[in-house]
C-alpha positions in Angstrom: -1.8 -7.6 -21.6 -4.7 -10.3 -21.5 -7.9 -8.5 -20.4 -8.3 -11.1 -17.9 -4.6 -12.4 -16.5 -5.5 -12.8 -13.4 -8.8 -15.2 -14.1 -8.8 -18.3 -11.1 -6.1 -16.1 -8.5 -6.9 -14.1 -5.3 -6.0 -11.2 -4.4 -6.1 -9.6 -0.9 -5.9 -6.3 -0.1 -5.7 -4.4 2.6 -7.1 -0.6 3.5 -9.7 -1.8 0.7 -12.2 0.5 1.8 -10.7 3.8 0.0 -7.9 5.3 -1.8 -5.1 3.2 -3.6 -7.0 0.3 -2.2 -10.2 0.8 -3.2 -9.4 1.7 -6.7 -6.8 -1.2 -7.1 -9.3 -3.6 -5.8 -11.7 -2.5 -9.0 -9.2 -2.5 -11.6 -7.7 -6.3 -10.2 -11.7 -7.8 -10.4 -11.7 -6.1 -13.7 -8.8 -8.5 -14.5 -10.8 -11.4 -13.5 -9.4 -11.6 -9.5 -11.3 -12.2 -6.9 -10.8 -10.2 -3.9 -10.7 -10.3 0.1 -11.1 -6.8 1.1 -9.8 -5.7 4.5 -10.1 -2.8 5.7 -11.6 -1.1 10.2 -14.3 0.8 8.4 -17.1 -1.5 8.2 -19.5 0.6 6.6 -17.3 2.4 3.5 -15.8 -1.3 3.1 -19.5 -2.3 2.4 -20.0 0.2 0.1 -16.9 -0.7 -2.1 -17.8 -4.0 -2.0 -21.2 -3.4 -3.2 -19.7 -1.3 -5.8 -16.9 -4.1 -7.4 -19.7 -6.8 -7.7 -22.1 -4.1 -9.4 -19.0 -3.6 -11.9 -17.8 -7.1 -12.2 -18.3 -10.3 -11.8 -15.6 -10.8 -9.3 -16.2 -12.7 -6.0 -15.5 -9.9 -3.2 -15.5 -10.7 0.1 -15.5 -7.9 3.2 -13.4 -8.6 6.2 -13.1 -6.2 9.0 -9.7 -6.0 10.7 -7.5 -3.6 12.9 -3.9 -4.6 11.2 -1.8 -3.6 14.2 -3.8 -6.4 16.2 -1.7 -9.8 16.1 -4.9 -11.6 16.8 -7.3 -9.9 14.7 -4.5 -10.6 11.6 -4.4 -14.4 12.5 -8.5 -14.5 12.2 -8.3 -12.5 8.9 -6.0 -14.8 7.6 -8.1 -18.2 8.2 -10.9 -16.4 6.7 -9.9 -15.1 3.7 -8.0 -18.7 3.1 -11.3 -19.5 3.6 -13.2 -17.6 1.1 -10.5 -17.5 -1.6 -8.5 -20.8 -3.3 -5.5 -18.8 -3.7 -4.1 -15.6 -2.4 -1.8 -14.8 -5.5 -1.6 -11.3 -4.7 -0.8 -9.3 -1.5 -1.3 -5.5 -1.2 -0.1 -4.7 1.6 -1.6 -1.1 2.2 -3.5 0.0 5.2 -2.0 2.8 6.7 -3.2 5.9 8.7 -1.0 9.4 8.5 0.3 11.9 11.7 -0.7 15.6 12.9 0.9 17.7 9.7 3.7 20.0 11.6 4.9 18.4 15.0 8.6 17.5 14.8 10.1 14.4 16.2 10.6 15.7 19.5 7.1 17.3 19.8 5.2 14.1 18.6 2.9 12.0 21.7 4.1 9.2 22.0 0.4 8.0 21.8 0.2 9.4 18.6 3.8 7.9 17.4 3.0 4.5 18.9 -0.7 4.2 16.8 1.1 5.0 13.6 3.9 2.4 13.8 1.6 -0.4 15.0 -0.6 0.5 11.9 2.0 1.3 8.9 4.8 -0.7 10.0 3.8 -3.7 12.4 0.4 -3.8 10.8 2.3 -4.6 7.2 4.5 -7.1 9.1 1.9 -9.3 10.8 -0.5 -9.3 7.3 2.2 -10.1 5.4 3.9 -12.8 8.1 0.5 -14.5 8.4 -0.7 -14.3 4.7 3.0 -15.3 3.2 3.6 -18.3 5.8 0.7 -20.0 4.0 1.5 -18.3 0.1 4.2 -19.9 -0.5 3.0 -22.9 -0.6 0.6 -22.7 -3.1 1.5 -25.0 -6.1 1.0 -21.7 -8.3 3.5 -21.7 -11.5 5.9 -20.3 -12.1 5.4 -18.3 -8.8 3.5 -18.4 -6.0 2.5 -15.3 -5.6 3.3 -11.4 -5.3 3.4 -9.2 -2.3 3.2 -5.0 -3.0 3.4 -2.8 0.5 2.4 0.6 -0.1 5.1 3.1 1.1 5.9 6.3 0.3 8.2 9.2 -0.9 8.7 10.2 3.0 10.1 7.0 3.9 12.6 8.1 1.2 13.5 11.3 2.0 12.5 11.8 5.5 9.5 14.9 6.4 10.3 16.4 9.6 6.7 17.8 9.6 5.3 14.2 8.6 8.5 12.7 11.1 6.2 9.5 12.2 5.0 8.5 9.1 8.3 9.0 7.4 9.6 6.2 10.3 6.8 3.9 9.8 7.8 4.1 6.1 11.0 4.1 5.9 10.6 1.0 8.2 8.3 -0.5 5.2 10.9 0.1 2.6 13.4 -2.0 4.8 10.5 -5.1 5.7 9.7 -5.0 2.1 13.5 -6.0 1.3 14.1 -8.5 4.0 11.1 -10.3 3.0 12.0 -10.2 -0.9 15.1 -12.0 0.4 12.9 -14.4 2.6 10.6 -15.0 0.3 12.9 -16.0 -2.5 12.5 -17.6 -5.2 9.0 -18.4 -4.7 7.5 -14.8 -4.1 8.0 -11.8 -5.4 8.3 -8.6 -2.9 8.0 -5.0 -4.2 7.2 -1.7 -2.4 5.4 1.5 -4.0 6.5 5.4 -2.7 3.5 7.5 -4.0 4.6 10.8 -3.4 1.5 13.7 -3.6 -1.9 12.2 -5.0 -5.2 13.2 -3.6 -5.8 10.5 -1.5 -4.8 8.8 1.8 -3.4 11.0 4.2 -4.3 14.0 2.0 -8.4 14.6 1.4 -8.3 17.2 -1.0 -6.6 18.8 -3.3 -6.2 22.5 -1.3 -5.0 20.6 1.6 -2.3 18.9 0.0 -1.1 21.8 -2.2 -0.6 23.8 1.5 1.9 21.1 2.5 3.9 21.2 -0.9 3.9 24.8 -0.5 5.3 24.9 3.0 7.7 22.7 2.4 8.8 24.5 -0.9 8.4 20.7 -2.8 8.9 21.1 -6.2 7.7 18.1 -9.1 9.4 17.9 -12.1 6.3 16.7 -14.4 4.5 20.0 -13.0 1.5 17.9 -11.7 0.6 16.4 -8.5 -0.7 12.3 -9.1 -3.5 10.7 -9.1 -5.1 7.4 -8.1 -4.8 6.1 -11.8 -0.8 6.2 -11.5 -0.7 4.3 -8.4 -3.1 1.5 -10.3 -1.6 1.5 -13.6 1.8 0.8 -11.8 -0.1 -1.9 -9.3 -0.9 -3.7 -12.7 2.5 -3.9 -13.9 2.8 -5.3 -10.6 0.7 -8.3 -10.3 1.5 -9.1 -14.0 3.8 -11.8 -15.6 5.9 -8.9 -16.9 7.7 -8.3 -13.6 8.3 -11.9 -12.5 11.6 -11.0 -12.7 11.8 -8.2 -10.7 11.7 -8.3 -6.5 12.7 -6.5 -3.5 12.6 -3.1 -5.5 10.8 0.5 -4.4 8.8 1.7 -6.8 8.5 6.1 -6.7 5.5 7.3 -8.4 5.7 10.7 -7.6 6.8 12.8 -10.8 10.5 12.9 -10.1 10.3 14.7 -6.2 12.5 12.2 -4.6 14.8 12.1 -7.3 15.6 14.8 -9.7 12.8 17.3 -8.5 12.5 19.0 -4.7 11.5 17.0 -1.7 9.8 18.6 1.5 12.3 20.8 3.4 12.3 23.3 6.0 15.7 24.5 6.4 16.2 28.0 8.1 19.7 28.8 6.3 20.7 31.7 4.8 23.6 29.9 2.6 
């Protein structure tokens, strides 16, 4: 892969100030991008930013932004157009996670509300008013790529995660009805991390509780880390998956699949 494929595109990514986000936007300046980071925490976003242009030569430009706000999405979206001559590349990632434990009929609806407007309406209105303007960039032999960050709960629902398993279950779905809208000239994908040490886990000890209450079992006998998540982001944004859209990505070591998702049945069969 040329050490700098994506020399002259823009990239855009949002939850920028931690995380998948953070880490991504490093490794995509590395490539030669240039990035608009977007992210509601001013001061860590800073930070990053200071860190990419210490590391690289990348332009990187801060934008502060509450996703789930139509208006506050519409602003972002003039400025980064703005700042950058292309947006190539869409991450599509800010997200916030529930209360561990509550059950569906236990959740606020406070609490249930924020994390759809923020997982699943905030990935909508980023990627209707980013995309609207994408795909008509004269870029060859596309226009550009959108990732939204999902998850292993929106595959196999969590009852004790039962919001976040909605808002991203509701991601998986967007993701495919905008592959379809977005046709030929943009490429749609989704990613499902399943258990890395970041995002709605902090640490290591919190996120082993959870897999141990809800008897998970992973059959590469190793919980993920930020590096997976980028490596597969890089295949991503490549010319080696041109060919490939409307697809969910799992990157969790075989939970979903072949290994043993959350669960918290009370049976005795």
């Amino acid at each position: 892969m040329n050490e700098k494929f994506l020399d002259g595109k823009g990239v855009l990514i949002t939850g920028g100030a931690s995380g998948f986000g953070e880490a991504t936007a490093l490794s995509l300046a590395k490539k030669g991008a240039d990035i608009v980071l977007v992210d509601i925490d001013e001061a860590k976003l800073n930070n990053v930013v200071q860190k990419i242009k210490k590391e690289t030569e990348a332009q990187v430009f801060p934008l502060i932004c509450d996703v789930s706000d139509s208006e506050e999405v519409q602003n972002m979206a003039k400025k980064a157009f703005h700042e950058l001559d292309n947006i190539y590349v869409l991450f599509n990632n800010a997200g916030i996670g529930n209360i561990y434990g509550p059950d569906l009929l236990r959740m606020k609806e406070d609490i249930f509300d924020s994390i759809i407007n923020t997982n699943l309406r905030g990935q909508w209105l980023v990627a209707k008013y980013i995309c609207k303007k994408m795909k008509r960039q004269k870029l060859e032999p596309l226009a550009g790529k959108v990732i939204c960050t999902a998850s292993i709960a929106g595959v196999v629902a969590n009852p004790k995660l039962c919001a976040y398993s909605i808002s991203k279950a509701g991601v998986i779905s967007m993701m495919k009805s905008l592959a379809k809208t977005l046709a030929p000239k943009i490429t749609v994908n989704a990613i499902s991390p399943g258990y890395h040490v970041t995002g709605i886990y902090k640490t290591y000890e919190a996120m082993k509780a959870t897999m141990n209450d809800g008897n998970v079992k992973t059959p590469l006998n190793r919980v993920g880390t930020i590096d997976d998540v980028v490596k597969l982001i890089l295949y991503l944004v490549s010319d080696k998956s041109n060919f490939t859209t409307g697809h969910n990505f799992i990157i969790d070591g075989g939970i979903a699949e072949v290994g043993l998702p959350a669960n918290y049945l009370d049976s005795d069969v």
